[in-house]
Residue frames relative to the residue before (quaternion, step in Angstrom):
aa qw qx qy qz dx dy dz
X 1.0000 0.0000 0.0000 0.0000 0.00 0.00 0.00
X 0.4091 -0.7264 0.5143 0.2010 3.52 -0.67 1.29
X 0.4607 -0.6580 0.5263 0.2791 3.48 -0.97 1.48
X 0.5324 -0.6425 0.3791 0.3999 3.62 -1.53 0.58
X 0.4758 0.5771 -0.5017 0.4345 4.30 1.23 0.46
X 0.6505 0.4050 -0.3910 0.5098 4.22 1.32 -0.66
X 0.6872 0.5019 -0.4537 0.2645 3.25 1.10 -0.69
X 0.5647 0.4323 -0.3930 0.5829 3.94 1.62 -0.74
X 0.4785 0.5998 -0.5220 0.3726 3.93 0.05 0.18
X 0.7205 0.4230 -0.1859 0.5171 3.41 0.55 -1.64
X 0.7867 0.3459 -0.3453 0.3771 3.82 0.45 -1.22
X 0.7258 0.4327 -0.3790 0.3773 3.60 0.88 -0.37
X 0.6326 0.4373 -0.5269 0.3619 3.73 1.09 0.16
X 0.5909 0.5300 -0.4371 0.4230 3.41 1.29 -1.29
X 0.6476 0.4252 -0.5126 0.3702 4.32 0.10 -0.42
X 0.7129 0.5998 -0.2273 0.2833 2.83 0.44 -1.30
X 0.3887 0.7404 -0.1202 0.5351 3.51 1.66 -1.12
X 0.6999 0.5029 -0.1687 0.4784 3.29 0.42 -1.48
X 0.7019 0.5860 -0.1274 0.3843 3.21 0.56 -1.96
X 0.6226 0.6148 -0.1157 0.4701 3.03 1.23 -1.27
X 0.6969 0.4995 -0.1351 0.4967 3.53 0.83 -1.03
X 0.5287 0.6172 -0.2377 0.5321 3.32 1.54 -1.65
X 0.8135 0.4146 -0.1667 0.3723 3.71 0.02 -1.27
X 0.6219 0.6191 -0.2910 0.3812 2.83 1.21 -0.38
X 0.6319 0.6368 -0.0789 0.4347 3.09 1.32 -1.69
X 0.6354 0.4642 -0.2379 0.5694 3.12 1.15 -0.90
X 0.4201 0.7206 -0.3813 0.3986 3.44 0.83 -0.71
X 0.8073 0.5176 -0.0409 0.2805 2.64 0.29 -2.23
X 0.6404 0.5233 -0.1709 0.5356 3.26 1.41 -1.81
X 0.6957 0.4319 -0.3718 0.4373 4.09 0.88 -0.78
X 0.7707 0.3544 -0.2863 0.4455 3.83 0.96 -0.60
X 0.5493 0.6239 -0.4567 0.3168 3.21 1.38 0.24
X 0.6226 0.4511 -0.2892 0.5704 3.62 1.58 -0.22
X 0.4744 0.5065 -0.5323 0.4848 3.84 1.05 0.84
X 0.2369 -0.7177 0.5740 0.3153 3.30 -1.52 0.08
X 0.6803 -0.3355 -0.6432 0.1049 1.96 -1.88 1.57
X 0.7211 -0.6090 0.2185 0.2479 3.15 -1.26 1.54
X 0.6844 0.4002 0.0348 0.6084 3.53 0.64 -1.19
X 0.1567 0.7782 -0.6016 -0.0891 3.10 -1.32 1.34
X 0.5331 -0.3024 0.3293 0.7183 4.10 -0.16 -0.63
X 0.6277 0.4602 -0.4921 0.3899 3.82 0.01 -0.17
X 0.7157 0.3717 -0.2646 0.5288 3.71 0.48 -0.99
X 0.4520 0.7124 -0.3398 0.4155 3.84 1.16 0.37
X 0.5465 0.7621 -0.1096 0.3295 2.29 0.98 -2.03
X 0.7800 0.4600 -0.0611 0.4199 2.83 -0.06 -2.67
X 0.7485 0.4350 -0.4435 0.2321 3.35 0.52 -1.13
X 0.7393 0.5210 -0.2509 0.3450 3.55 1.29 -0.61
X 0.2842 0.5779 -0.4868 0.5902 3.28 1.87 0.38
X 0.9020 0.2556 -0.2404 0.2516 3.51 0.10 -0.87
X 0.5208 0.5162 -0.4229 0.5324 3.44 1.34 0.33
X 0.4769 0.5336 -0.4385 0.5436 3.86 1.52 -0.41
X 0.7778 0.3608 -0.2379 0.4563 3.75 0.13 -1.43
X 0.7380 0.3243 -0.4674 0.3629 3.72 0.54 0.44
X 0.6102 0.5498 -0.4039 0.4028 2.93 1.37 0.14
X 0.3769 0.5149 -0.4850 0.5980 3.38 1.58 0.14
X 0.8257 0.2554 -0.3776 0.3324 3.39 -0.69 -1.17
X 0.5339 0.4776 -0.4500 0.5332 4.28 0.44 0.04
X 0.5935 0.4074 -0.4778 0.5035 4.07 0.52 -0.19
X 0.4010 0.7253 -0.4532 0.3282 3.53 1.01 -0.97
X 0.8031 0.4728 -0.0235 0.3617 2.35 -0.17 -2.60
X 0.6226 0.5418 -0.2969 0.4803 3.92 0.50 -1.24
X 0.7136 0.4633 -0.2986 0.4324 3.55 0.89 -1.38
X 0.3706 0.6227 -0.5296 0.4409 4.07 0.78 0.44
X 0.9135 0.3320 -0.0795 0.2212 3.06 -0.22 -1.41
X 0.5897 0.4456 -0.1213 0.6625 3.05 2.04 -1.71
X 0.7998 0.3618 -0.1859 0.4415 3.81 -0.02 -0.89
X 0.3017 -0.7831 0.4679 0.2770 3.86 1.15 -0.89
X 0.0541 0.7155 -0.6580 0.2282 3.90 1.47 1.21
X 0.8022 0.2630 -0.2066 0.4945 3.26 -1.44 0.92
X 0.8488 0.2964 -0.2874 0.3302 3.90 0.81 0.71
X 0.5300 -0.6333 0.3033 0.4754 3.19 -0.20 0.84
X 0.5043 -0.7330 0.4027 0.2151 3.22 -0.79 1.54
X 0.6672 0.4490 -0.4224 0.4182 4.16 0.69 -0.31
X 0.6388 0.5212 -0.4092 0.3909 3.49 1.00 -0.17
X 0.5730 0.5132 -0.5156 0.3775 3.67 1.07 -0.28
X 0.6156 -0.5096 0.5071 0.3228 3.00 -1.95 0.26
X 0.7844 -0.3840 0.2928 0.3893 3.71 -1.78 0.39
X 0.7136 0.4893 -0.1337 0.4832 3.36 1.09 -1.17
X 0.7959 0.3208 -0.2744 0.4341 3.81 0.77 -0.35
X 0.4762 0.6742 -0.3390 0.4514 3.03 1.85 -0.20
X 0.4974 0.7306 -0.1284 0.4498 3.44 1.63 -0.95
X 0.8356 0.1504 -0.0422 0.5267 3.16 0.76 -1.55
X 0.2986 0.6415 -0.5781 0.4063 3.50 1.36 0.56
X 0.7732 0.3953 -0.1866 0.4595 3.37 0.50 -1.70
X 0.4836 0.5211 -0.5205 0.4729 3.99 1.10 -0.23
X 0.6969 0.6228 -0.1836 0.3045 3.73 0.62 -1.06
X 0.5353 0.4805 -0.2862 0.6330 3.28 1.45 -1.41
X 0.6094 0.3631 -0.5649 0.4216 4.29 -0.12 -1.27
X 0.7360 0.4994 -0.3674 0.2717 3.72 -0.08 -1.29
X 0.5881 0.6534 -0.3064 0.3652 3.44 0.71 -1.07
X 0.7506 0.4753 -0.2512 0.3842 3.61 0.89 -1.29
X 0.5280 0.6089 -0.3505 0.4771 3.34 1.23 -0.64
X 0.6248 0.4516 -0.3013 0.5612 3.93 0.97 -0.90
X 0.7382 0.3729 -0.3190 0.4629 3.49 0.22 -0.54
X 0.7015 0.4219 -0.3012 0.4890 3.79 0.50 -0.09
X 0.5638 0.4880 -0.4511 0.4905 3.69 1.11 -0.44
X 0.6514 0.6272 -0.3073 0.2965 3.25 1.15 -1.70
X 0.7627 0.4014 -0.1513 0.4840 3.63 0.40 -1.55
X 0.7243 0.2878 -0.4160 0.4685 3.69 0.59 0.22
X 0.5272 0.4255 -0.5246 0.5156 3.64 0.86 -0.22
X 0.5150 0.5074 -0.5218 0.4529 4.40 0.35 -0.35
X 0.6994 0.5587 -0.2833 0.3441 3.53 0.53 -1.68
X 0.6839 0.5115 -0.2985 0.4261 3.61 1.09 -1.20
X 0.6255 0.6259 -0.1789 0.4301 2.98 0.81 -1.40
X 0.7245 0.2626 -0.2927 0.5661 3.81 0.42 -0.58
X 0.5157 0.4765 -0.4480 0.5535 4.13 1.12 -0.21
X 0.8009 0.2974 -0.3959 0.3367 3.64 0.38 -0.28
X 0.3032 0.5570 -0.5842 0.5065 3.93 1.95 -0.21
X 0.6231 0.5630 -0.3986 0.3687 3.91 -0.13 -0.94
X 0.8146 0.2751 -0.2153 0.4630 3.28 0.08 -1.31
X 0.6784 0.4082 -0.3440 0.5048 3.76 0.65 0.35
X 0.6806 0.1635 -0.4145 0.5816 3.84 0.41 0.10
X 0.7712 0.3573 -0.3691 0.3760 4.01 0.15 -0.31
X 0.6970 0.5063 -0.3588 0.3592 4.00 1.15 -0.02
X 0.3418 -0.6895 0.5985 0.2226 3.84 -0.83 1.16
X 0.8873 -0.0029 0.0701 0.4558 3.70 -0.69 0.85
X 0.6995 0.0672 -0.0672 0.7083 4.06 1.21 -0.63
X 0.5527 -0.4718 0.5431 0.4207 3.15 -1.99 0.05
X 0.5145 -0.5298 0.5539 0.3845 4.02 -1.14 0.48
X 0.6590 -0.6196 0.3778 0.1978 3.11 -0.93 1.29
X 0.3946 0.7140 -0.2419 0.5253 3.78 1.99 -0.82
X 0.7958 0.3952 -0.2280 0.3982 3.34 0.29 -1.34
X 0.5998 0.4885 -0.3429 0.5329 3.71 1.31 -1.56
X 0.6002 0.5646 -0.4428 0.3534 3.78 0.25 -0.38
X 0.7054 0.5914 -0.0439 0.3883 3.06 0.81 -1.51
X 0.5587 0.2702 -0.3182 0.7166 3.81 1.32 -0.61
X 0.6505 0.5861 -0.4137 0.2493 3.48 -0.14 -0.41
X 0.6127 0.4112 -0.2542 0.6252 3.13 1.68 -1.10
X 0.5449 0.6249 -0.4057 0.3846 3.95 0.82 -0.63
X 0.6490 0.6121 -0.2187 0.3954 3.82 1.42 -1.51
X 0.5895 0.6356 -0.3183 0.3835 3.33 1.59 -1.45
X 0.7703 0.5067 -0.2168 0.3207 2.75 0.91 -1.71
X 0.5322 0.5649 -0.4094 0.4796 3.59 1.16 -1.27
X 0.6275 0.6478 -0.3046 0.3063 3.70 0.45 -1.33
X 0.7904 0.4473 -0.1572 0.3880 3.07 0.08 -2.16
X 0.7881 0.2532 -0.3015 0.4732 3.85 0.76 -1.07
X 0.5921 0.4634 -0.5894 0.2954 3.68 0.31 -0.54
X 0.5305 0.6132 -0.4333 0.3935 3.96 1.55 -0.49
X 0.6556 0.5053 -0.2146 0.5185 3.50 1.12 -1.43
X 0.5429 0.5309 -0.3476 0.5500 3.88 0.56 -0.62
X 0.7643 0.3501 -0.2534 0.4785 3.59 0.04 -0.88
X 0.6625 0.4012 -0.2508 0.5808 4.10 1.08 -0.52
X 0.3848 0.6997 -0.5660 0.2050 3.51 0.82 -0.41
X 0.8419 0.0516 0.0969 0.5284 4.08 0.41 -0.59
X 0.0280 0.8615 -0.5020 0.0705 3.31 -0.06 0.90
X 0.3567 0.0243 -0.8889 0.2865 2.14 -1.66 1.69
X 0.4684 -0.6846 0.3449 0.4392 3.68 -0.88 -0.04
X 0.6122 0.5783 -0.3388 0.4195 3.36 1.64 -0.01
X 0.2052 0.7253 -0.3799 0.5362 3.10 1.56 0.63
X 0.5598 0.5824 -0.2909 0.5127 3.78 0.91 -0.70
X 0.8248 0.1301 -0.0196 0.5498 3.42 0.51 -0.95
X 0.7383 0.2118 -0.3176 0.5560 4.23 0.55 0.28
X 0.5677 -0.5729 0.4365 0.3987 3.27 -1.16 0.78
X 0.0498 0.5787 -0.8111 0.0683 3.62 -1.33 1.01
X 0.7658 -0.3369 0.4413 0.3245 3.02 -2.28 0.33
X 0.2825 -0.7285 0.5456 0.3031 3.56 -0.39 -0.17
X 0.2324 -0.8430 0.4705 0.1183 3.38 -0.82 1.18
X 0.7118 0.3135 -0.1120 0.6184 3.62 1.62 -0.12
X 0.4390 -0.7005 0.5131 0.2308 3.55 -1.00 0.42
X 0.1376 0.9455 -0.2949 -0.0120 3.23 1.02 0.86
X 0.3947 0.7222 -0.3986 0.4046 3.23 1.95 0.23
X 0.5939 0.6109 -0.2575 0.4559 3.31 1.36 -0.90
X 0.7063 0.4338 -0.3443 0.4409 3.84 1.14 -1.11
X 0.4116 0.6679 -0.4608 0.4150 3.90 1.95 -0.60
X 0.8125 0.3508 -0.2451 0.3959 3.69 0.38 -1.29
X 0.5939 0.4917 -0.4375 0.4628 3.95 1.22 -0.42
X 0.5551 0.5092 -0.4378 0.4908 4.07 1.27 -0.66
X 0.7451 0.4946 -0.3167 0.3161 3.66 0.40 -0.53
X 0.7432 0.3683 -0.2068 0.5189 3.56 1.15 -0.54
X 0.6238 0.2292 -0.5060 0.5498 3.21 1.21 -0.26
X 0.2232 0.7021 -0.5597 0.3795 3.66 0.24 0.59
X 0.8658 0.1042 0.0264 0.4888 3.24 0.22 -1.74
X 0.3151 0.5209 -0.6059 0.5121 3.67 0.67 0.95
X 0.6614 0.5514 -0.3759 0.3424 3.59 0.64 -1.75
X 0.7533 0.4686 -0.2074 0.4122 3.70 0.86 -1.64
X 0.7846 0.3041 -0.2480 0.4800 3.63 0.63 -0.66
X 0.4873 0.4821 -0.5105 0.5191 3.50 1.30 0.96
X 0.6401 0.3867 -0.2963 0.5941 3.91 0.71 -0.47
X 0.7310 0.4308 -0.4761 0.2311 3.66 0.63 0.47
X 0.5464 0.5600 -0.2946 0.5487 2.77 2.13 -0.80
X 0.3492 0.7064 -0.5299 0.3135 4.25 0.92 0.08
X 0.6726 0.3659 -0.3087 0.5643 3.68 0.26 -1.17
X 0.6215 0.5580 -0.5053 0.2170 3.99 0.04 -0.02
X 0.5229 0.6530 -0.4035 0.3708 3.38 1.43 -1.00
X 0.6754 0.6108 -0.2112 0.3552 3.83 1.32 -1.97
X 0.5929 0.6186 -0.2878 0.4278 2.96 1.14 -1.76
X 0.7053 0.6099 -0.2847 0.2225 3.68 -0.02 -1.60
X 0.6052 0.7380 0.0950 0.2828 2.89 1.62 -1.53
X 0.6167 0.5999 -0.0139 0.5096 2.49 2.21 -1.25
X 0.3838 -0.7423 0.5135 0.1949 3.77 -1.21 1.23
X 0.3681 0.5892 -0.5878 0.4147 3.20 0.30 1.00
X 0.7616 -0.4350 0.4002 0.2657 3.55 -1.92 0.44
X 0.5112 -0.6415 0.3748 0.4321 3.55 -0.62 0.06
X 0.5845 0.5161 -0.3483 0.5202 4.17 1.49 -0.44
X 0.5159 0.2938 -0.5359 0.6003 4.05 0.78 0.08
X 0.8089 0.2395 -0.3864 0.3729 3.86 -0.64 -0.63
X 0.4581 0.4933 -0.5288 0.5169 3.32 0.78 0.98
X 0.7165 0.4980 -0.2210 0.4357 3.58 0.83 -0.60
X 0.5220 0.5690 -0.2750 0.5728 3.39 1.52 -1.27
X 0.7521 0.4095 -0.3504 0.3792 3.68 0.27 -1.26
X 0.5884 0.5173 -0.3078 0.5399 3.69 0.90 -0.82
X 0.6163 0.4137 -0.3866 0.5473 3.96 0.63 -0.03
X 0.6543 0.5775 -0.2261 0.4327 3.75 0.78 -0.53
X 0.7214 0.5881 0.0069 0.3655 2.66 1.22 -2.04
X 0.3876 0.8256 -0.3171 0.2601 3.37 1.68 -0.73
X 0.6605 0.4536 -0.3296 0.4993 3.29 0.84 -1.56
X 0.5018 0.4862 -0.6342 0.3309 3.80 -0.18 0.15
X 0.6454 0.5237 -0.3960 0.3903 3.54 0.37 1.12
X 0.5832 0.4492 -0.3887 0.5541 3.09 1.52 0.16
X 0.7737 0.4436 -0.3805 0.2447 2.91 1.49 -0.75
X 0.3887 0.7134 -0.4370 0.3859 3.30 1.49 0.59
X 0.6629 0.5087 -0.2263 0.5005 3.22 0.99 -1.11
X 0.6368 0.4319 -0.4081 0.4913 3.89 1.30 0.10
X 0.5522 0.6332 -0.2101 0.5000 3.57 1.51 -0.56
X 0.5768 0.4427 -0.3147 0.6101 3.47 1.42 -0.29
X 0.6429 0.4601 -0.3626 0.4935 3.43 0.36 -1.58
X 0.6349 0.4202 -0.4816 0.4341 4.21 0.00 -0.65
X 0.8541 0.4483 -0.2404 0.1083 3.49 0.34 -0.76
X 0.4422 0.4379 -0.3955 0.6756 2.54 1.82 0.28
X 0.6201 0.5391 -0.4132 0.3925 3.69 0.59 0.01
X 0.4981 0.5898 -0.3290 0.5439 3.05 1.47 -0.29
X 0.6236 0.5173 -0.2990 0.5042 3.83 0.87 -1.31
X 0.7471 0.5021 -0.2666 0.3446 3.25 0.36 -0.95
X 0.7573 0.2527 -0.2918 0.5268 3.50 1.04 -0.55
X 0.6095 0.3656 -0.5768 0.4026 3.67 0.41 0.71
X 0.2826 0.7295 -0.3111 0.5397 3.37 1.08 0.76
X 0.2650 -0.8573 0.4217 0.1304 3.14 1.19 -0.38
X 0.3375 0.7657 -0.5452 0.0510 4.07 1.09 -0.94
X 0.6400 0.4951 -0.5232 0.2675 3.80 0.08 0.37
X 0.4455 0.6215 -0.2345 0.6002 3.07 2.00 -0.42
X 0.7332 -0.1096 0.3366 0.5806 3.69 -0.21 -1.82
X 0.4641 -0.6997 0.5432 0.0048 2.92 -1.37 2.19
X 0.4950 0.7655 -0.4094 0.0380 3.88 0.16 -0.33
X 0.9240 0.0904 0.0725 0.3644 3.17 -1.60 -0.62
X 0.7855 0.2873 0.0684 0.5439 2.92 -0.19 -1.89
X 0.5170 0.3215 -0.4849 0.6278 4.41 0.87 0.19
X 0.8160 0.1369 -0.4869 0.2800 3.13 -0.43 -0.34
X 0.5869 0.5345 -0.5248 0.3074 3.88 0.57 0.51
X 0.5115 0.5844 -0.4111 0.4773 3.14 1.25 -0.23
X 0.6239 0.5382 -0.3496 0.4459 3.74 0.63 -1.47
X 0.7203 0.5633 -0.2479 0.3200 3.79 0.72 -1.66
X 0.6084 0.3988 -0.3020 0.6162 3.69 1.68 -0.71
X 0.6416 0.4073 -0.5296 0.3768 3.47 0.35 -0.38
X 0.5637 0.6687 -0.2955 0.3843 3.52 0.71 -0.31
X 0.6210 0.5369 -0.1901 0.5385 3.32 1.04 -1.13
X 0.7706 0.3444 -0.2527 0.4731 3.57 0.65 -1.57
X 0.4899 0.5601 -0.4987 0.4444 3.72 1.22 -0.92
X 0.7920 0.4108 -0.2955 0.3416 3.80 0.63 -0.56
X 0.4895 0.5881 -0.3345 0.5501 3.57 1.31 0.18
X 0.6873 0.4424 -0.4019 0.4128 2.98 0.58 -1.08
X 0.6216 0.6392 -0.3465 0.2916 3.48 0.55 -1.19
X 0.8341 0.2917 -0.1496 0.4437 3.50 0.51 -1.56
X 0.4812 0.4815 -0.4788 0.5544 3.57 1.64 0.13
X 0.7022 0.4635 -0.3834 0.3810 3.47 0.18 -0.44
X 0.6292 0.4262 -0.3500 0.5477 3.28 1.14 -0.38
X 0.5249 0.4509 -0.5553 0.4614 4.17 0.52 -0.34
X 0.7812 0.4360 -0.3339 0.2970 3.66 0.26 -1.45
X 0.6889 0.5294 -0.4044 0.2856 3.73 0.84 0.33
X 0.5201 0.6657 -0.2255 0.4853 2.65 1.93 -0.03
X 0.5362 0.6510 -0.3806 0.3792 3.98 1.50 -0.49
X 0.5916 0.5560 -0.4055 0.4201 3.50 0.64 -1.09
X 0.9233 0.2579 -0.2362 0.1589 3.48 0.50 -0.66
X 0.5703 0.5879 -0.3858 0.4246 2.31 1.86 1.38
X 0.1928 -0.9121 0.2761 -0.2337 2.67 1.05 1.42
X 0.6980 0.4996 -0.1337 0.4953 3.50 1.53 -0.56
X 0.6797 0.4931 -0.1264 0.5281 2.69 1.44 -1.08
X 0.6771 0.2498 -0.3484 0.5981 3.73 0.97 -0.17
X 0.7781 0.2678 -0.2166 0.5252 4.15 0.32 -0.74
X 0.4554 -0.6650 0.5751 0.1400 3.19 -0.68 1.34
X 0.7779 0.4536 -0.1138 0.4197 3.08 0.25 -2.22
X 0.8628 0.1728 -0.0391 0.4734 3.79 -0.03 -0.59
X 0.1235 -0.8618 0.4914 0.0262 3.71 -0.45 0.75
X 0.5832 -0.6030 0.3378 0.4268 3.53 -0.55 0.24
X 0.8696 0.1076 -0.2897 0.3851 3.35 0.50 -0.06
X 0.1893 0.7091 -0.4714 0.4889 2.94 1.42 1.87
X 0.7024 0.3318 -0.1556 0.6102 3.14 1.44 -1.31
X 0.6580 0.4176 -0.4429 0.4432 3.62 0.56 0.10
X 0.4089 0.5390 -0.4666 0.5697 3.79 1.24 -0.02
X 0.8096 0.3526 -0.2823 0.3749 3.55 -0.49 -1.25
X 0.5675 0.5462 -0.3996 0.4690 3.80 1.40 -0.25
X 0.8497 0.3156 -0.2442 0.3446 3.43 0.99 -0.81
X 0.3285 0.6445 -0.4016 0.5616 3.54 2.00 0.38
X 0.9267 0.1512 -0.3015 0.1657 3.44 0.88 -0.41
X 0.4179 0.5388 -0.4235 0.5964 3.08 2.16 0.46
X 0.8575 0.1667 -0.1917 0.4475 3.56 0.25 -0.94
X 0.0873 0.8167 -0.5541 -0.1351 4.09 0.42 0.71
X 0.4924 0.5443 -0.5907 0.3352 3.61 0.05 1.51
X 0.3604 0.6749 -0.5485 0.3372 3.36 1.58 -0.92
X 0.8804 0.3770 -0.2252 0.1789 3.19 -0.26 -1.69
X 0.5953 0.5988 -0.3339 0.4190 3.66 1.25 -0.63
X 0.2758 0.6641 -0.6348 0.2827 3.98 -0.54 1.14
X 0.6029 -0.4683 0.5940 0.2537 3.26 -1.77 1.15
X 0.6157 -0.5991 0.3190 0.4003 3.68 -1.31 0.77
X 0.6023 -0.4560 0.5387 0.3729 3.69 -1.24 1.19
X 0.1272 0.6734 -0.7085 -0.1685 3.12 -1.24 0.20
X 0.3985 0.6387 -0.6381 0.1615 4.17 -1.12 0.37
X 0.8519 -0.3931 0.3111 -0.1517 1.13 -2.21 2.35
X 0.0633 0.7895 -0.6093 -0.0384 3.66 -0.41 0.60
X 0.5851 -0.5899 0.3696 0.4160 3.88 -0.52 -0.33
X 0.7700 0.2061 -0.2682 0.5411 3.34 1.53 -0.06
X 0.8373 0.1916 0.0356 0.5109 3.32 1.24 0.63
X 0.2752 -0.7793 0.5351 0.1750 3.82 -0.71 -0.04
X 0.3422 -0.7376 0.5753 0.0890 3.58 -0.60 1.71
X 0.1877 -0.6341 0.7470 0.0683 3.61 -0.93 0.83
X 0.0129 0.7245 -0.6880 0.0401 3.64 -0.77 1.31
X 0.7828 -0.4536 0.3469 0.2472 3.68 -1.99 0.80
X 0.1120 0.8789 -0.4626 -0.0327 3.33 -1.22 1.12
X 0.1010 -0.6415 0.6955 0.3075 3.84 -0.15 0.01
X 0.1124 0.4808 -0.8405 0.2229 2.92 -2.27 1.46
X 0.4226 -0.4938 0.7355 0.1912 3.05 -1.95 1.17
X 0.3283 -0.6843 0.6498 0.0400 3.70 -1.03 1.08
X 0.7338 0.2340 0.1964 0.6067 2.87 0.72 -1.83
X 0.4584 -0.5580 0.5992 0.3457 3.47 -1.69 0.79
X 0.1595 -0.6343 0.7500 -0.0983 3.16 -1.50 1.35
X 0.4201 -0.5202 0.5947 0.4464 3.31 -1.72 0.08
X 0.6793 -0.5174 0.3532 0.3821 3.31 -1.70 0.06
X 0.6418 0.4659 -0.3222 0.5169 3.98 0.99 0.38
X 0.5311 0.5150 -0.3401 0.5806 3.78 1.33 0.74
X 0.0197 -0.6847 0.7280 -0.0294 3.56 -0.86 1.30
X 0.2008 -0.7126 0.6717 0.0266 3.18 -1.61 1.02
X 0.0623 0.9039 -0.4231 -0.0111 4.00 0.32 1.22
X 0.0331 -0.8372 0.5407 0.0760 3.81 -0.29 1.04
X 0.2336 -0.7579 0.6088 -0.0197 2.81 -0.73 1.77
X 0.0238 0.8193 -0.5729 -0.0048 4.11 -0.76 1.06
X 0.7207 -0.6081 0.3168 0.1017 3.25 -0.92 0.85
X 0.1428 -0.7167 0.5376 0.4205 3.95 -0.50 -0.45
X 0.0670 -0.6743 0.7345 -0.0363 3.43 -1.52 0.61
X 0.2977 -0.8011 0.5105 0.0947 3.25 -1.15 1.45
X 0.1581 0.8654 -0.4392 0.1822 3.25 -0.20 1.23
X 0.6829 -0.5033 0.1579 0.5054 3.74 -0.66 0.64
X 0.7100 -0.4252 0.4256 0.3660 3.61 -1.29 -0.02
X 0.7442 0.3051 -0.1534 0.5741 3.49 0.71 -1.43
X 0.7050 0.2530 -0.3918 0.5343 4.09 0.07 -0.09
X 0.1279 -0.7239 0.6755 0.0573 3.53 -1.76 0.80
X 0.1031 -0.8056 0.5809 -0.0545 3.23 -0.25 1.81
X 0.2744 -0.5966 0.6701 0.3461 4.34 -0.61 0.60
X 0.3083 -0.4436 0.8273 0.1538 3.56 -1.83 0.41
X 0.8051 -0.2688 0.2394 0.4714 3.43 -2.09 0.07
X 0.1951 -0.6094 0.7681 0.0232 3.32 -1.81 0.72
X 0.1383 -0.6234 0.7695 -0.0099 3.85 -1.33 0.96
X 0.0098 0.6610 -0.7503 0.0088 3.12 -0.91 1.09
X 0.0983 0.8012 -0.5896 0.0272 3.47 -1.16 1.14
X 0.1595 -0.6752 0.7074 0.1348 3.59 -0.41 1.30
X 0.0524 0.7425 -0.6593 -0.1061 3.23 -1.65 0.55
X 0.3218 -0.8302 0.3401 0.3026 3.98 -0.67 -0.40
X 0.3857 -0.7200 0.4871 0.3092 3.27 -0.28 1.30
X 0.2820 -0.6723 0.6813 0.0664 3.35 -1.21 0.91
């Protein structure tokens, strides 16, 4: 009979899991109808999420095969073994997972908020995101050495409880610095003060994972005044067994929240991301937006897409928008369909 810690192990990776998969998909289904469908962000995600289910199935596996969720002197020689064979593996998923999420929402950034380059903010920001992926999955793997040391009792050659509690906080510095990024863009914006109240709260979402990283420390915290390089017991291996759980939450929450911003249609009618990322670059960069009419070429035809252009001298409080149509028409002959020309006056 599964204890009631294997039974919240299993139910919170297998939902969560789900969720995970769910958000994604959608993801997938909203940027497949953009052009061009796919970017390195929606890339990104997908390998956060094939990392963060492969965390949350070790979870799950770790019940039966490893004994997560039992009191660790009652297991036998052999599951006690592959508890700790399970935990080395486990960390590697959880560190691929939460920095490929991290990249992945630094590169949504660098594509709706950059005019022609990524903002110099963002390159900084994966770079520090790489160190980190880098440095611990390097440190994780050295943590105790021989590597079978991981799973039989050896002297301990590192204080690696200590690198558990430095991975967690710089963890969350990393996350609640890439949330507060979109605020600088946001602020900036001509819009009322109740949409950037809305816009932030679409951004803002991830402040759930970073709870779920604020838990995981705190039992990471328990765990290392605990001492477990010293004395394995009781109360370490509940501490280890929740970090485990939350190390899995965090992951596949962290992967749902990267996925909200880009639904964006589906909760704000009135104002879309790249409504608000237009009106950001009309007003730092007002050239972005001025161009003669896009033209591209399809294989059955040629798509005339929307432009603002001064045609004509105007004063500076007159917009003149030509809006053209799509008409399927051979490759070699270029024929315009309807044209709306609307001047209006900003007041």
């Amino acid at each position: 009979m599964l204890t009631s810690a294997s039974q919240a192990m299993i139910a919170s990776q297998a939902i969560l899991m789900g969720l995970a998969i769910g958000a994604v998909a959608l993801r997938i289904h909203v940027r497949l109808h953009k052009s061009p469908p796919l970017q390195v962000d929606d890339y990104l995600i997908l390998v956060a999420l094939f990392f963060s289910i492969a965390l949350a199935v070790t979870n799950i596996v770790g019940v039966p095969v490893g004994g997560f969720g039992v009191q660790f002197e009652v297991l036998s020689e052999s599951k006690a073994t592959n508890f700790f064979k399970i935990l080395f593996v486990l960390q590697f998923w959880y560190i691929i997972a939460v920095a490929f999420v991290k990249l992945s929402v630094l590169f949504f950034y660098g594509r709706i908020f950059s005019v022609g380059r990524f903002p110099l903010v963002i390159k900084i920001m994966s770079g520090i995101v790489v160190a980190w992926l880098v440095s611990f999955l390097f440190a994780t793997f050295f943590q105790v050495w021989p590597l079978s040391c991981n799973w039989i009792v050896c002297v301990a050659s590192t204080n690696y409880p200590v690198m558990y509690v430095v991975w967690s906080v710089t963890d969350i510095v990393i996350d609640i610095t890439i949330l507060c990024l979109p605020a600088f863009f946001i602020n900036q914006l001509q819009m009322n003060f109740n949409k950037k109240i809305g816009v932030y709260a679409i951004f803002g979402l991830g402040i759930f994972c970073v709870i779920a990283s604020i838990a995981r420390l705190v039992y990471t915290a328990d765990y290392l005044k605990l001492n477990p390089a010293i004395d394995y017991g009781p109360d370490t291996n509940n501490a280890e067994v929740n970090i485990i759980l939350w190390s899995g939450v965090e992951a596949c929450a962290s992967t749902i929240c990267a996925n909200l911003p880009i639904y964006s249609p589906f909760i704000t009618k009135s104002r879309t991301l790249e409504s608000i990322v237009t009106n950001f670059r009309s007003k730092f960069f007002p050239g972005s937006n001025d161009s003669s009419y896009r033209v591209r070429k399809h294989s059955k035809g040629v798509q005339l897409s929307s432009s603002s252009e001064n045609i004509v001298k105007q004063g500076p409080g007159v917009e003149t928008i030509i809006e053209g149509g799509r008409h399927s028409i051979p490759e070699n002959e270029l024929e315009m369909g309807t044209i709306n020309v609307r001047t209006t006056l900003n007041a």
